[in-house]
Biopython code that builds the backbone (N, CA, C, O; Angstrom):
import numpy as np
from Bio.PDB.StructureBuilder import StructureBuilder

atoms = [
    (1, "UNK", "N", (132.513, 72.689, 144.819)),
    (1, "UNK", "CA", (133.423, 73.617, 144.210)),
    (1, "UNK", "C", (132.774, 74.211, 142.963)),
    (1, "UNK", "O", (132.035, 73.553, 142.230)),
    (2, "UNK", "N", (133.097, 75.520, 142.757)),
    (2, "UNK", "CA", (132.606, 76.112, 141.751)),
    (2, "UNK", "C", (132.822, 75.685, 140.458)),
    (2, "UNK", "O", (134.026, 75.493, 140.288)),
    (3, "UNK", "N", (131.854, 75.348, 139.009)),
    (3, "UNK", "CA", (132.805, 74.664, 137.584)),
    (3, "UNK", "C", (132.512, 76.226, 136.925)),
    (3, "UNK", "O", (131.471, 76.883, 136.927)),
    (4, "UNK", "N", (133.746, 76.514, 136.413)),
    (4, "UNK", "CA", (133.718, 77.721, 135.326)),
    (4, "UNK", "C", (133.300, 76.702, 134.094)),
    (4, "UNK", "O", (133.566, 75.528, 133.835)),
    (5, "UNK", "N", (132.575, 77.652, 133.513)),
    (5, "UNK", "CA", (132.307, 77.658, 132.047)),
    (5, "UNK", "C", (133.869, 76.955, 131.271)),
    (5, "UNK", "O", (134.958, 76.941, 131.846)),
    (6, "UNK", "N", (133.615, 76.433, 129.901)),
    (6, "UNK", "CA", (134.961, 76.494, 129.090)),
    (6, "UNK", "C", (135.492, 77.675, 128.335)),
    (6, "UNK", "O", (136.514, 77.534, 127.662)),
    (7, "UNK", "N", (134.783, 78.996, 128.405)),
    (7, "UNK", "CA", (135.099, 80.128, 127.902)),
    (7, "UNK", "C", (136.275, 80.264, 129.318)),
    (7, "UNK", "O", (137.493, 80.197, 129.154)),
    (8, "UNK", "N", (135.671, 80.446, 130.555)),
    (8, "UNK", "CA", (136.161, 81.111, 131.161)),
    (8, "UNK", "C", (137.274, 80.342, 131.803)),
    (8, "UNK", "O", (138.269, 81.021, 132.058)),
    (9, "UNK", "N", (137.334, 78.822, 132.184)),
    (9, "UNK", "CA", (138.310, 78.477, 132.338)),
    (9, "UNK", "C", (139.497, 78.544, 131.256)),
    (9, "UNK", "O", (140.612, 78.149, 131.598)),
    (10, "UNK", "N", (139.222, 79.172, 129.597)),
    (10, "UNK", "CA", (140.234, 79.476, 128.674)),
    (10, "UNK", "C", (141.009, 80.814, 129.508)),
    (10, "UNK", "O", (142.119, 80.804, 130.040)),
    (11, "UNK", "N", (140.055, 81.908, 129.426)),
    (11, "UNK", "CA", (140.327, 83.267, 130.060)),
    (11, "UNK", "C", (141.076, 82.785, 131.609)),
    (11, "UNK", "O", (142.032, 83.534, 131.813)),
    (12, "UNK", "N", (140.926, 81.882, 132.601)),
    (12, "UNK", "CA", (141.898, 82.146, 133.518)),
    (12, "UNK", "C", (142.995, 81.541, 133.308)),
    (12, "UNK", "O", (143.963, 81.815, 134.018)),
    (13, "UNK", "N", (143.108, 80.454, 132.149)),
    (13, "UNK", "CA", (144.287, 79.654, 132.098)),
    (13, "UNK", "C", (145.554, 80.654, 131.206)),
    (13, "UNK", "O", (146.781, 80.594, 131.140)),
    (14, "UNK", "N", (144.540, 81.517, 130.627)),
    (14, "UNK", "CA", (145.761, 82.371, 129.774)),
    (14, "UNK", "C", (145.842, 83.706, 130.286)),
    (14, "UNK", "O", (146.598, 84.453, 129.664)),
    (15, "UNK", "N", (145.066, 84.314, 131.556)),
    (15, "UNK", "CA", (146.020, 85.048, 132.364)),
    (15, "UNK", "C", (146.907, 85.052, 133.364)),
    (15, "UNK", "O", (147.414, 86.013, 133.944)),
    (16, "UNK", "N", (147.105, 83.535, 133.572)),
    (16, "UNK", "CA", (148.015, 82.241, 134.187)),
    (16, "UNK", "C", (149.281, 82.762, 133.238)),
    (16, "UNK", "O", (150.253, 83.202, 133.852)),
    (17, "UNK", "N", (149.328, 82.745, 132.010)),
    (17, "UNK", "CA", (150.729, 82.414, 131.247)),
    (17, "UNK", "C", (151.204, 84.035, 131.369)),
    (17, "UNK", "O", (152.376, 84.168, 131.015)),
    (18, "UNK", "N", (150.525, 85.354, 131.811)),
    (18, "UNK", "CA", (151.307, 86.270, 131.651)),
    (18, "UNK", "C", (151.324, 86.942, 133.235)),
    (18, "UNK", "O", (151.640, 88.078, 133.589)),
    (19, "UNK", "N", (150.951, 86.014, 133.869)),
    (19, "UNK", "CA", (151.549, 86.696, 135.692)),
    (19, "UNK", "C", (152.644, 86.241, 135.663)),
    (19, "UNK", "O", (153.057, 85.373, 134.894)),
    (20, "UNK", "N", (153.306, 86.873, 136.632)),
    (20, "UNK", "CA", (154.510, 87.010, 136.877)),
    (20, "UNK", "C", (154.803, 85.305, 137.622)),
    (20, "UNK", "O", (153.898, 84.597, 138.063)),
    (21, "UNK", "N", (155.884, 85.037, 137.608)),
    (21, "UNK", "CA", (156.445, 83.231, 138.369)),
    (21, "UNK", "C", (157.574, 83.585, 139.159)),
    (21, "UNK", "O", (158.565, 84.297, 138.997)),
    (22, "UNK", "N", (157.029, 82.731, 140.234)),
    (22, "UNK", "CA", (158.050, 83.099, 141.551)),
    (22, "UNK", "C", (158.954, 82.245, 141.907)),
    (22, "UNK", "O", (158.185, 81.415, 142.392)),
    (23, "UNK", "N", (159.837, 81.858, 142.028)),
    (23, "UNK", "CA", (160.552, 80.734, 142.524)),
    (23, "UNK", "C", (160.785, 81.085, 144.161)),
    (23, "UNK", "O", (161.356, 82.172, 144.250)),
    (24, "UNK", "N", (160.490, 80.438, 145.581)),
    (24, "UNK", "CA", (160.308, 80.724, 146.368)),
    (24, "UNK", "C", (161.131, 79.243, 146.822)),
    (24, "UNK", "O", (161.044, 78.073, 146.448)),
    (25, "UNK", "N", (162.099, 80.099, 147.996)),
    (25, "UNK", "CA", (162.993, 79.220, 148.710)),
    (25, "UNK", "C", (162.566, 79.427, 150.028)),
    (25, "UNK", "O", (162.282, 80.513, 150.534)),
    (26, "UNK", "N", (162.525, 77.766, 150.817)),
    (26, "UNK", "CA", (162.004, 77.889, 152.006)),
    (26, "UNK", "C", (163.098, 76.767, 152.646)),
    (26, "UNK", "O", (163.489, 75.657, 152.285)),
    (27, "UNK", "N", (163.440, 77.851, 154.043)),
    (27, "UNK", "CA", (164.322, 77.076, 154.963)),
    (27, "UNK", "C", (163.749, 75.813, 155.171)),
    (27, "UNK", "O", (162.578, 75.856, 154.796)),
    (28, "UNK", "N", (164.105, 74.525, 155.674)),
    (28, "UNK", "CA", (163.376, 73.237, 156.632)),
    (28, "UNK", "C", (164.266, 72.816, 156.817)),
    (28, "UNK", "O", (164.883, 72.281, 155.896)),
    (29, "UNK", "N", (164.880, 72.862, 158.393)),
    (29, "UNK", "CA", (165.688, 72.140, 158.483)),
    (29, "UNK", "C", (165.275, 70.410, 158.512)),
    (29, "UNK", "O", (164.554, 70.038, 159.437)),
    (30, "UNK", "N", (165.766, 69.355, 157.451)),
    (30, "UNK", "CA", (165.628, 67.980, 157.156)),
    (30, "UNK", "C", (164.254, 68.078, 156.321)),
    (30, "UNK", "O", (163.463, 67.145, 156.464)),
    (31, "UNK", "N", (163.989, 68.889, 155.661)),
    (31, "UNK", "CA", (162.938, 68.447, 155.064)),
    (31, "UNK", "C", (163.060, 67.479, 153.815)),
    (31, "UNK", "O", (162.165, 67.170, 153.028)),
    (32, "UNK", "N", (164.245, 67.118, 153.823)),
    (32, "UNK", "CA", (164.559, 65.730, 152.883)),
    (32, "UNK", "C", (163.809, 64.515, 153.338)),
    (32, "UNK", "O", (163.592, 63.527, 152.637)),
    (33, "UNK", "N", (163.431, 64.688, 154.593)),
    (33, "UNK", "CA", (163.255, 63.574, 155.766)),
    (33, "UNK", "C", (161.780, 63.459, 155.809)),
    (33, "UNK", "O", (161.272, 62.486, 156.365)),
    (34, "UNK", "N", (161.157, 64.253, 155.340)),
    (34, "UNK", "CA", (159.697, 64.538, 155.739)),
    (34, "UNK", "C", (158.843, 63.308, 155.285)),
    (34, "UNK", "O", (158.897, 62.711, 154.210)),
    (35, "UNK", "N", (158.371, 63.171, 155.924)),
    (35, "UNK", "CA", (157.258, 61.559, 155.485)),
    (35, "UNK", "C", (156.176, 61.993, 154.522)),
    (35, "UNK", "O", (155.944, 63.198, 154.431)),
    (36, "UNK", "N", (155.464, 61.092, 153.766)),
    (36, "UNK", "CA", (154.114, 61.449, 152.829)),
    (36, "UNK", "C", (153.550, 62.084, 153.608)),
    (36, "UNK", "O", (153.613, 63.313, 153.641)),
    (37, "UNK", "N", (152.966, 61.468, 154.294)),
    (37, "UNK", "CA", (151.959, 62.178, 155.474)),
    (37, "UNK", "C", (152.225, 63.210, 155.581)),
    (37, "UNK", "O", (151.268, 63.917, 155.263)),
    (38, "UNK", "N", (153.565, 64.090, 156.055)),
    (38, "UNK", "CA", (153.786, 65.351, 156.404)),
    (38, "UNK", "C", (153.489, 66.099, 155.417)),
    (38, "UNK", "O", (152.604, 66.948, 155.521)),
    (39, "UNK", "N", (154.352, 65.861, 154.016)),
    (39, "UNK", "CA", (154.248, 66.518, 152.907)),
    (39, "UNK", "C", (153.042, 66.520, 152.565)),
    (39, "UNK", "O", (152.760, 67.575, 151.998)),
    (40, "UNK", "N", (152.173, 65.801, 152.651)),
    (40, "UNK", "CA", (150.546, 65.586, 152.627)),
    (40, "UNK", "C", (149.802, 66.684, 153.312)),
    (40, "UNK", "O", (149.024, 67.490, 152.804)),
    (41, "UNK", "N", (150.217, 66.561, 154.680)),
    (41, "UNK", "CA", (149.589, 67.816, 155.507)),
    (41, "UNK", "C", (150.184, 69.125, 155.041)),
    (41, "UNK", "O", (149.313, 69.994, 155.002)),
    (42, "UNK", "N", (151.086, 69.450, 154.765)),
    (42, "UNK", "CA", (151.768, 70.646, 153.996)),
    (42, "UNK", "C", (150.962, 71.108, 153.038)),
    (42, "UNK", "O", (150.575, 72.276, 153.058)),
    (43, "UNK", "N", (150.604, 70.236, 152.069)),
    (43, "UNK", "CA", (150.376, 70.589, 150.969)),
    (43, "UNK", "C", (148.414, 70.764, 151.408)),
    (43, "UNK", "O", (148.136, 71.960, 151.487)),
    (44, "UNK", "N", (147.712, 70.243, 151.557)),
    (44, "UNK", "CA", (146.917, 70.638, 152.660)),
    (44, "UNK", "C", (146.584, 71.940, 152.919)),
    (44, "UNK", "O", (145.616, 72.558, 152.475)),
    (45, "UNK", "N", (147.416, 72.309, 153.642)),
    (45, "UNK", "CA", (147.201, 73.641, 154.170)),
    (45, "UNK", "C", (147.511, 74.659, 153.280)),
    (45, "UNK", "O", (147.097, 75.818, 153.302)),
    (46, "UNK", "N", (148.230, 74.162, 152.537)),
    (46, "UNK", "CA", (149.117, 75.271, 151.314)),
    (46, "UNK", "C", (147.292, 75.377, 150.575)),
    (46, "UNK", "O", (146.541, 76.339, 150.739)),
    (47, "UNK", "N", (147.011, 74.279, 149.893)),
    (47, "UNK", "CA", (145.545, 74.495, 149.186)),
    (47, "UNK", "C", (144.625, 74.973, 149.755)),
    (47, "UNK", "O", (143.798, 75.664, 149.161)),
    (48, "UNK", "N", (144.574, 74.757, 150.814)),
    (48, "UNK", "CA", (143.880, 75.461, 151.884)),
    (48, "UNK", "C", (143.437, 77.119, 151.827)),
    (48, "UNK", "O", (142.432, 77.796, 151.610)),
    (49, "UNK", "N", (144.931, 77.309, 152.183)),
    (49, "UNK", "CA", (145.260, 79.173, 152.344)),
    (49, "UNK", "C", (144.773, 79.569, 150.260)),
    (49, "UNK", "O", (143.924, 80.368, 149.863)),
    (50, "UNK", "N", (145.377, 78.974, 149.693)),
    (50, "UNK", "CA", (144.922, 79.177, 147.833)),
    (50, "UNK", "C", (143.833, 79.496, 148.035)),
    (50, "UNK", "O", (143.481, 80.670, 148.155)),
    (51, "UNK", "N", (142.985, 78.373, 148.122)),
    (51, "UNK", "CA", (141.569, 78.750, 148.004)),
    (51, "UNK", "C", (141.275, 79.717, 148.625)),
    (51, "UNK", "O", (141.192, 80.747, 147.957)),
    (52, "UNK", "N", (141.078, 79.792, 149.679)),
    (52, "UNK", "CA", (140.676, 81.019, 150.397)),
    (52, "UNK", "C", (141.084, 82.641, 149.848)),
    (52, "UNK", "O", (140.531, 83.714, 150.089)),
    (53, "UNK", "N", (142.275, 82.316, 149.022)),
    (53, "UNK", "CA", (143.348, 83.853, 148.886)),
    (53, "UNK", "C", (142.489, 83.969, 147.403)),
    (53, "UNK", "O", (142.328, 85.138, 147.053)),
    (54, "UNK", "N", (142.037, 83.158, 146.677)),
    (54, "UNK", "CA", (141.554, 83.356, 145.284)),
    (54, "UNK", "C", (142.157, 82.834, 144.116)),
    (54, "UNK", "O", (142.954, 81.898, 144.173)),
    (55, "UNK", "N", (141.750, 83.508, 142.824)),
    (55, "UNK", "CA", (142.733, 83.085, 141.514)),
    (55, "UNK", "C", (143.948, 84.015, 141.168)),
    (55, "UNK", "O", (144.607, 84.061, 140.129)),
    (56, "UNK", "N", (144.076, 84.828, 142.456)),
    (56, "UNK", "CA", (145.702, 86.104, 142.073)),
    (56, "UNK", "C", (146.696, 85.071, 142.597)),
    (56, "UNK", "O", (147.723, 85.649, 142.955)),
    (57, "UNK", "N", (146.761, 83.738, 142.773)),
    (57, "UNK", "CA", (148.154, 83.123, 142.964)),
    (57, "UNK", "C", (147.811, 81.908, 143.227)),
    (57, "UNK", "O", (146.696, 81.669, 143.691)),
    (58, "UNK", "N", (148.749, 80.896, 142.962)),
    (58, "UNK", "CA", (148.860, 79.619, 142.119)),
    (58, "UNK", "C", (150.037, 78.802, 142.519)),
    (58, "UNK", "O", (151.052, 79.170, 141.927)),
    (59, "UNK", "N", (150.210, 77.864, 143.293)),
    (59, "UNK", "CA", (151.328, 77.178, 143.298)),
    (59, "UNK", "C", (151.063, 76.197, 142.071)),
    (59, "UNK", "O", (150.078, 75.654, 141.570)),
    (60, "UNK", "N", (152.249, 76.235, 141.868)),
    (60, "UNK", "CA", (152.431, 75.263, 140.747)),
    (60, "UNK", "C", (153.462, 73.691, 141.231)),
    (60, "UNK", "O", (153.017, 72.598, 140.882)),
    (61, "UNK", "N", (154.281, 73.735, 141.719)),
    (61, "UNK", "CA", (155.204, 72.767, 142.042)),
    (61, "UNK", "C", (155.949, 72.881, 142.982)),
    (61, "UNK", "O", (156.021, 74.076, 143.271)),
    (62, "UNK", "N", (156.761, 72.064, 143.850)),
    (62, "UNK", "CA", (157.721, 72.228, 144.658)),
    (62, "UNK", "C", (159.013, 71.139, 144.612)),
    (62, "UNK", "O", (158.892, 69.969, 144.246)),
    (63, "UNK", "N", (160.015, 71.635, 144.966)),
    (63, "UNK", "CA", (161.185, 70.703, 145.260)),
    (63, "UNK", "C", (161.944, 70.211, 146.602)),
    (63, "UNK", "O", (162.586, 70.954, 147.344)),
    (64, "UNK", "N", (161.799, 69.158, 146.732)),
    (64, "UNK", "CA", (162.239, 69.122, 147.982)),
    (64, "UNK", "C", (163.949, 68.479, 148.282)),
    (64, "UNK", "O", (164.267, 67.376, 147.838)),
    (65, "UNK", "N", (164.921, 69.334, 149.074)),
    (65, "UNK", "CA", (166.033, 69.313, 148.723)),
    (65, "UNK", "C", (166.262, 68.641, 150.506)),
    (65, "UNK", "O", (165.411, 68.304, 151.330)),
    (66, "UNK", "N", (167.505, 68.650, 150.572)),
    (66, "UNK", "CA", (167.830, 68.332, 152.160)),
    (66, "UNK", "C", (167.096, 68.900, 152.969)),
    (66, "UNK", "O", (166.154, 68.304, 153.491)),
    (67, "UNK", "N", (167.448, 70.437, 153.286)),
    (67, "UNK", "CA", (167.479, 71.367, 154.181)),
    (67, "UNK", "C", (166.220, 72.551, 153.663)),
    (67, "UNK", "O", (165.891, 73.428, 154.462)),
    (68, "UNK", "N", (165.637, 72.487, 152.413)),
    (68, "UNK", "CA", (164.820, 73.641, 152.111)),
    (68, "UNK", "C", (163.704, 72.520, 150.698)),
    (68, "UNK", "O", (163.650, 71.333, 150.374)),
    (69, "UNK", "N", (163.174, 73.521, 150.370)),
    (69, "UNK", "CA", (161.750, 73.753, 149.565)),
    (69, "UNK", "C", (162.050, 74.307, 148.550)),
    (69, "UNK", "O", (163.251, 74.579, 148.548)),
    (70, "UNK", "N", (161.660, 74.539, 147.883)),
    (70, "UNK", "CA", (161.737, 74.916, 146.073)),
    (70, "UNK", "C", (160.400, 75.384, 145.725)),
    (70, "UNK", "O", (159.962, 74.630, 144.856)),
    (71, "UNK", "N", (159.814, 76.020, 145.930)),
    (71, "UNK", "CA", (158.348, 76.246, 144.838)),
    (71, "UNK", "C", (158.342, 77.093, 144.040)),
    (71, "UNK", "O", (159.029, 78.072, 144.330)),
    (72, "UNK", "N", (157.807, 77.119, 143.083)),
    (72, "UNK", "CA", (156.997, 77.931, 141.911)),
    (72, "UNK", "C", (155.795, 78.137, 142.059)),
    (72, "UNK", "O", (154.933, 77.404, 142.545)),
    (73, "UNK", "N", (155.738, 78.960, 141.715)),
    (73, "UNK", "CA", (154.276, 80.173, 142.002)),
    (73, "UNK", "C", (154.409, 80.761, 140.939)),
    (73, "UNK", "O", (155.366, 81.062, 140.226)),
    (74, "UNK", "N", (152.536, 80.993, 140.883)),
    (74, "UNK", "CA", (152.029, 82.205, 139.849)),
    (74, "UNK", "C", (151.525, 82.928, 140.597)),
    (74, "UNK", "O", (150.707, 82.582, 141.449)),
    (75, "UNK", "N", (152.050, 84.400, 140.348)),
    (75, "UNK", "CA", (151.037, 85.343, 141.297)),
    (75, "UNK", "C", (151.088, 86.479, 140.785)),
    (75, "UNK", "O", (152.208, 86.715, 140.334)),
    (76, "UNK", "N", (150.338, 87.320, 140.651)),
    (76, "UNK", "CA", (150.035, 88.959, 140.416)),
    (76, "UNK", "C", (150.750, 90.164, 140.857)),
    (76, "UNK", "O", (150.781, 91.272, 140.322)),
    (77, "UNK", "N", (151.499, 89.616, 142.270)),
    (77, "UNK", "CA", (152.949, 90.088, 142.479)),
    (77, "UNK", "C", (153.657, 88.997, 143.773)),
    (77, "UNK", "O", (153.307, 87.871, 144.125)),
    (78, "UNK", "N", (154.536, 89.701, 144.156)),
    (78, "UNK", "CA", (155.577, 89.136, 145.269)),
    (78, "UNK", "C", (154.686, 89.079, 146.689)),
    (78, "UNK", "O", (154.904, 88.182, 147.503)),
    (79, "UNK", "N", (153.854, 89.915, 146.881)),
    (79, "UNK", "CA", (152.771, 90.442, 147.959)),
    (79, "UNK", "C", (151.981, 89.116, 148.374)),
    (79, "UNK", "O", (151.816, 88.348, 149.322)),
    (80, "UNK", "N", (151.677, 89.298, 147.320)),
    (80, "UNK", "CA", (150.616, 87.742, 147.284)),
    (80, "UNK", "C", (151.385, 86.532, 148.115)),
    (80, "UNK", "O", (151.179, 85.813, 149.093)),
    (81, "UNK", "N", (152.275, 86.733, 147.235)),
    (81, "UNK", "CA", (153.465, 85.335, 147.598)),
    (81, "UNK", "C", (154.050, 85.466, 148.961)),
    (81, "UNK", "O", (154.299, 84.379, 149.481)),
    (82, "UNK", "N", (154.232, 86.144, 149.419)),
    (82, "UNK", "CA", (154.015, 86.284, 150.726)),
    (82, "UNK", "C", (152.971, 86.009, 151.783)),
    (82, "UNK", "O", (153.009, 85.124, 152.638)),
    (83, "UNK", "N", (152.333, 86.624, 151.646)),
    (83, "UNK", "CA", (150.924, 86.413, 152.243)),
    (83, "UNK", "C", (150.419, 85.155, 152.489)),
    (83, "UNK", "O", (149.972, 84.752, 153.563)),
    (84, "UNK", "N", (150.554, 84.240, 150.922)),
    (84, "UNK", "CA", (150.338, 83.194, 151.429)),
    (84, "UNK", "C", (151.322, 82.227, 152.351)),
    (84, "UNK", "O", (150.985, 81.138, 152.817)),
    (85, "UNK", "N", (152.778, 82.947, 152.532)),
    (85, "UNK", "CA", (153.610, 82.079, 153.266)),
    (85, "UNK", "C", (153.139, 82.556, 154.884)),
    (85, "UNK", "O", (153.340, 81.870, 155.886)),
    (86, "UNK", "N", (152.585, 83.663, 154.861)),
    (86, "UNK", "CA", (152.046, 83.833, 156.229)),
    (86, "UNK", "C", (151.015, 83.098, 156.512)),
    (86, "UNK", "O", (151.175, 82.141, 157.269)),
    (87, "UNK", "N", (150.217, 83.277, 156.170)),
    (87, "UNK", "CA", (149.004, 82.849, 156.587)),
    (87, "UNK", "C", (149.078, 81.104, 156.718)),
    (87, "UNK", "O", (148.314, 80.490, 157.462)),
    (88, "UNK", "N", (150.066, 80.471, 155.918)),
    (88, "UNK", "CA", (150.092, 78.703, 155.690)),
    (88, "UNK", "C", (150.965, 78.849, 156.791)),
    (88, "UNK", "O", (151.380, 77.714, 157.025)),
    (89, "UNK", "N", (151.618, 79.902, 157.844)),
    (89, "UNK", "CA", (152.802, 79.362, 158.222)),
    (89, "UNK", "C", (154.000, 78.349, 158.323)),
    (89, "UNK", "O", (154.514, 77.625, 159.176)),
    (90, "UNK", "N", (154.250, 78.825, 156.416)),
    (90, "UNK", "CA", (155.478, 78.712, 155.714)),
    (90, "UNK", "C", (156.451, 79.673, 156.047)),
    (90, "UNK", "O", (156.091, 80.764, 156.488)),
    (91, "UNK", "N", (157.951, 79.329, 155.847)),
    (91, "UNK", "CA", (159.136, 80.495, 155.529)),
    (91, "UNK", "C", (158.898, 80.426, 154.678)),
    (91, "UNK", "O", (158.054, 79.631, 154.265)),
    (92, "UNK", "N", (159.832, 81.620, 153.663)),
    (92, "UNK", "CA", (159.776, 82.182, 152.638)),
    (92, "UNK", "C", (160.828, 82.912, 152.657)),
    (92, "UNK", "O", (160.622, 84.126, 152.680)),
    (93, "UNK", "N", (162.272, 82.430, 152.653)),
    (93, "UNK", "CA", (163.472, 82.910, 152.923)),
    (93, "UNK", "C", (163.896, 83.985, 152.066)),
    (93, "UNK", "O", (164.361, 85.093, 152.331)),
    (94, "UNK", "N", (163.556, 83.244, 150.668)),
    (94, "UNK", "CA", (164.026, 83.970, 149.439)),
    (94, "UNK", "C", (162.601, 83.858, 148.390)),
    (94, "UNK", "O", (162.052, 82.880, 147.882)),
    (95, "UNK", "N", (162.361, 85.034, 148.346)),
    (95, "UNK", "CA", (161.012, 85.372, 146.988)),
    (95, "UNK", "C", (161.373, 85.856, 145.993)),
    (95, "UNK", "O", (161.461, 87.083, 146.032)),
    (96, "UNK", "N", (161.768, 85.123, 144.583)),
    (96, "UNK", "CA", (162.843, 85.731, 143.186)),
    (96, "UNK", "C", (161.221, 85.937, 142.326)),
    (96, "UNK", "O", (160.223, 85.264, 142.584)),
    (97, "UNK", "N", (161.295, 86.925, 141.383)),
    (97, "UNK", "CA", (160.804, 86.545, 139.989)),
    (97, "UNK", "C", (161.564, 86.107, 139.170)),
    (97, "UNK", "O", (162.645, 86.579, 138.821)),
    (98, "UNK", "N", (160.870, 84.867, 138.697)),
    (98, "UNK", "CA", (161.711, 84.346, 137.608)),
    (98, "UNK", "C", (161.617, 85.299, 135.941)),
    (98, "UNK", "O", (160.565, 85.571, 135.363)),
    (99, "UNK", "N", (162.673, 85.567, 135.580)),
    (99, "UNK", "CA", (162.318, 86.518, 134.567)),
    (99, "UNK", "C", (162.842, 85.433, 133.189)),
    (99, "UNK", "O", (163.145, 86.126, 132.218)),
    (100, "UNK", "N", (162.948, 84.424, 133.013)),
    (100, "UNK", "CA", (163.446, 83.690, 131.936)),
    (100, "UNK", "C", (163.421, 82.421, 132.574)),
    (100, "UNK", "O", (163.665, 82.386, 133.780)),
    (101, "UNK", "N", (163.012, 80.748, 131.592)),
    (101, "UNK", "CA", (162.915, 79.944, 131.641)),
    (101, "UNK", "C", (163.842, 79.437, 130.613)),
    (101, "UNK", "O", (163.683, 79.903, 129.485)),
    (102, "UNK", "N", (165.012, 78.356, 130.832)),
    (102, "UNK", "CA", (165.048, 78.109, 130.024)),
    (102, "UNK", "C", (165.580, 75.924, 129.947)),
    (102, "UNK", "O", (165.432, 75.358, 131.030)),
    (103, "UNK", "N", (165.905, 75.363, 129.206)),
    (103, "UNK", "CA", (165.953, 74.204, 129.355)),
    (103, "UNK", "C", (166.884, 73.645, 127.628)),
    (103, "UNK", "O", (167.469, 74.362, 126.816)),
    (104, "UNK", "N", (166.710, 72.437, 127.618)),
    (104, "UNK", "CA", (167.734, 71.860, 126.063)),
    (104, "UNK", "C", (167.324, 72.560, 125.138)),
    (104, "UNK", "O", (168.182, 73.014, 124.381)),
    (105, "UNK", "N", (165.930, 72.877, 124.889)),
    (105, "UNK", "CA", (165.487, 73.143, 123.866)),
    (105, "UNK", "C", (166.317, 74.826, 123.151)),
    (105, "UNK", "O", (166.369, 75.173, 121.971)),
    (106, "UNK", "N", (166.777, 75.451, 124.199)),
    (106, "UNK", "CA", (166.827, 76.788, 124.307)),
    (106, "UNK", "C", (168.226, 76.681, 123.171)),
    (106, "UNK", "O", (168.440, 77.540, 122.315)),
    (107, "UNK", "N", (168.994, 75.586, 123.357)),
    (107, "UNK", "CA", (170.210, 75.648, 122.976)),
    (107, "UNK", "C", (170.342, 75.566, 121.066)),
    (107, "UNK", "O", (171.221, 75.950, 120.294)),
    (108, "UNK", "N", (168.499, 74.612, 120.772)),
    (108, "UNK", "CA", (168.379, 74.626, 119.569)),
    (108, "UNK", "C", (168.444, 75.957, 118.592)),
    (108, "UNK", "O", (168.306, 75.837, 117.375)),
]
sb = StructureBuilder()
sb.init_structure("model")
sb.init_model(0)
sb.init_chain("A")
sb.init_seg("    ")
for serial, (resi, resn, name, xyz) in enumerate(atoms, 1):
    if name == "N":
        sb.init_residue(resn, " ", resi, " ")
    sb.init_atom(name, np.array(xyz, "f"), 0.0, 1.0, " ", f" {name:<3s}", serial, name[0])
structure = sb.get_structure()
């Protein structure tokens, strides 16, 4: 794997903080149910399709609920975020930009 410099891994980590963040809902039916292994192979292929697609998009996390998926994404637009649900053959029911974060602190 390629090592960036520490200049340049500064420069991609802080055009990370001003792309746009996706919150991306994905149907599964029982994916509450899913074994390591599966979620293992998922995630797999998800890094997979990343690498290949470049540094214009970024999963960051996922949630896993009964019936669906939760992820967050960084990406350069909605396009991207797509693309990669094609190509991983993922759904991608619902593709939001998140336009505000907020949590306890917000209330200070």
């Amino acid at each position: 794997m390629l090592e960036l410099n520490p200049f340049l891994k500064r420069v991609y980590k802080l055009n990370l903080l001003f792309m746009p963040k996706f919150v991306i809902e994905r149907e599964i039916p029982k994916a509450g149910a899913l074994s390591e292994e599966q979620l293992k192979a998922i995630s797999q292929t998800s890094c997979t399709v990343l690498k290949d697609m470049g540094t214009k998009v970024q999963w960051v996390q996922s949630y896993v609920t009964g019936d669906k998926i939760y992820c967050i994404y960084i990406a350069e637009n909605k396009d991207l975020v797509k693309e990669h649900a094609a190509k991983g053959g993922f759904p991608a029911n619902e593709i939001n930009e998140i336009k505000s974060i907020i949590d306890p602190t917000t209330a200070e």
